[in-house]
C-alpha positions in Angstrom: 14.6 -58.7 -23.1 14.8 -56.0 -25.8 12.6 -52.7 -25.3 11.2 -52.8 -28.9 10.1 -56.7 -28.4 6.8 -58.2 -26.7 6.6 -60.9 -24.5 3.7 -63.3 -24.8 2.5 -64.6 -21.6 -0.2 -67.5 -21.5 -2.0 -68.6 -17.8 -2.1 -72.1 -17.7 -4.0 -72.3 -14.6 -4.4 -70.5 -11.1 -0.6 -71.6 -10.2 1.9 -71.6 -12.9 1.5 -69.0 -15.8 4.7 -69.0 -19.0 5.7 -66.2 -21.4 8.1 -66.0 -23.9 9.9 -64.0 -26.4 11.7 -65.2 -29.8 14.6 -62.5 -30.5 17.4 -62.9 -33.1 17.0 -66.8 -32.8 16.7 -67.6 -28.6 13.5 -68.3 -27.8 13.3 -67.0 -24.3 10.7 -69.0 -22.0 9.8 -67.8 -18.6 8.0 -70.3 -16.0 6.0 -68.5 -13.6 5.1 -70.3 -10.4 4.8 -74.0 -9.6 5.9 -77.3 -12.1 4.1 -80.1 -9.7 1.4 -82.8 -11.0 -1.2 -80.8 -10.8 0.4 -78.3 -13.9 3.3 -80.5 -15.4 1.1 -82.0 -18.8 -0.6 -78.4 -19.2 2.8 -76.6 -18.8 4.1 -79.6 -20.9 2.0 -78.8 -24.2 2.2 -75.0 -23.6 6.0 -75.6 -23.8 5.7 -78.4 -26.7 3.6 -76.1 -28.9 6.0 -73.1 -28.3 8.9 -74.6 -29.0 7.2 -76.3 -32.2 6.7 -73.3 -33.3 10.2 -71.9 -33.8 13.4 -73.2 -35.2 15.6 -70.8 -32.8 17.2 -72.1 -29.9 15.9 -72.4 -26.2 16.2 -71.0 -23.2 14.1 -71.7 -20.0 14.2 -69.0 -17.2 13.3 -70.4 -14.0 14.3 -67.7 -11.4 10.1 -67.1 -11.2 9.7 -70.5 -10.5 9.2 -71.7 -7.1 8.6 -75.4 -7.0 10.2 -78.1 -9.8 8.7 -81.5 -9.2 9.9 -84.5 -10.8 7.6 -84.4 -13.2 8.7 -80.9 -14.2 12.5 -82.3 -14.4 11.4 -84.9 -16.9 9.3 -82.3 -19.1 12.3 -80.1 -19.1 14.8 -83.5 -19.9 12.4 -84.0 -22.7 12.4 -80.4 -24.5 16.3 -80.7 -23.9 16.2 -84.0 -26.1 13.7 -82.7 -28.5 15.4 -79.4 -29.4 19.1 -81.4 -29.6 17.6 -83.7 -31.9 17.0 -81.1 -34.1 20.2 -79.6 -33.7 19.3 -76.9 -31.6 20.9 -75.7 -28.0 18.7 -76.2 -25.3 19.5 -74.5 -21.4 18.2 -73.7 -17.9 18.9 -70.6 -16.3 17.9 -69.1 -12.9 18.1 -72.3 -11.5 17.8 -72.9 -8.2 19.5 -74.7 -5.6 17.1 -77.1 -4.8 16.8 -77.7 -8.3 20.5 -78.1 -8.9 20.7 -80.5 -6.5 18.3 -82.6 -8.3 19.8 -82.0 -12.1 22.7 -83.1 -10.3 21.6 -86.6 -9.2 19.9 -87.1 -12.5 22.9 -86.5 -14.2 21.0 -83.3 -16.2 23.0 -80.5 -14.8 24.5 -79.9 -18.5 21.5 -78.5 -19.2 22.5 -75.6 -16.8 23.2 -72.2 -18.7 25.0 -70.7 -15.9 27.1 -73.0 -13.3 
């Protein structure tokens, strides 16, 4: 992240918490905490309305992110699809292994920004 550039950070709720940063067309996302059921359709708008926003490209940095659920994978599947479809690049990055496991079986580990 550049010196001279703000993040924005929204709390969603007591356990997962996003910020973000749109520099030179990437829109950098960070996901701080959990992605389960119980913040997946909060995280989900935050992340709709963000990326609604901006025409630049996406990617979602989630090295602070300590638990993906399901749930999370098909919110993140769906932003991937939404910003392709509108000819944008979409990618994950700090992922973890857990996580790469499951992008793996779901046949989403193209959305991985760094194998």
């Amino acid at each position: 992240m550049s010196d001279n550039v703000a993040a924005t950070r929204n709390v969603l709720s007591s356990y997962v918490s996003v910020e973000h940063d749109d520099v030179e067309g990437l829109m950098r996302i960070r996901i701080f905490g959990e992605l389960d059921l119980s913040t997946v359709d909060t995280t989900a708008t935050a992340l709709t309305e963000l990326v609604r926003c901006s025409d630049s490209d996406v990617l979602v940095d989630l090295a602070e992110t300590g638990f993906v659920a399901v749930a999370g994978v098909r919110v993140l599947a769906a932003m991937a699809d939404g910003c392709r479809a509108e000819g944008r690049s979409f990618a994950l990055a700090g992922v973890s292994g857990v996580l790469r496991r499951m992008l793996t079986v779901c046949q989403l580990e193209h959305l991985i920004a760094f194998a």
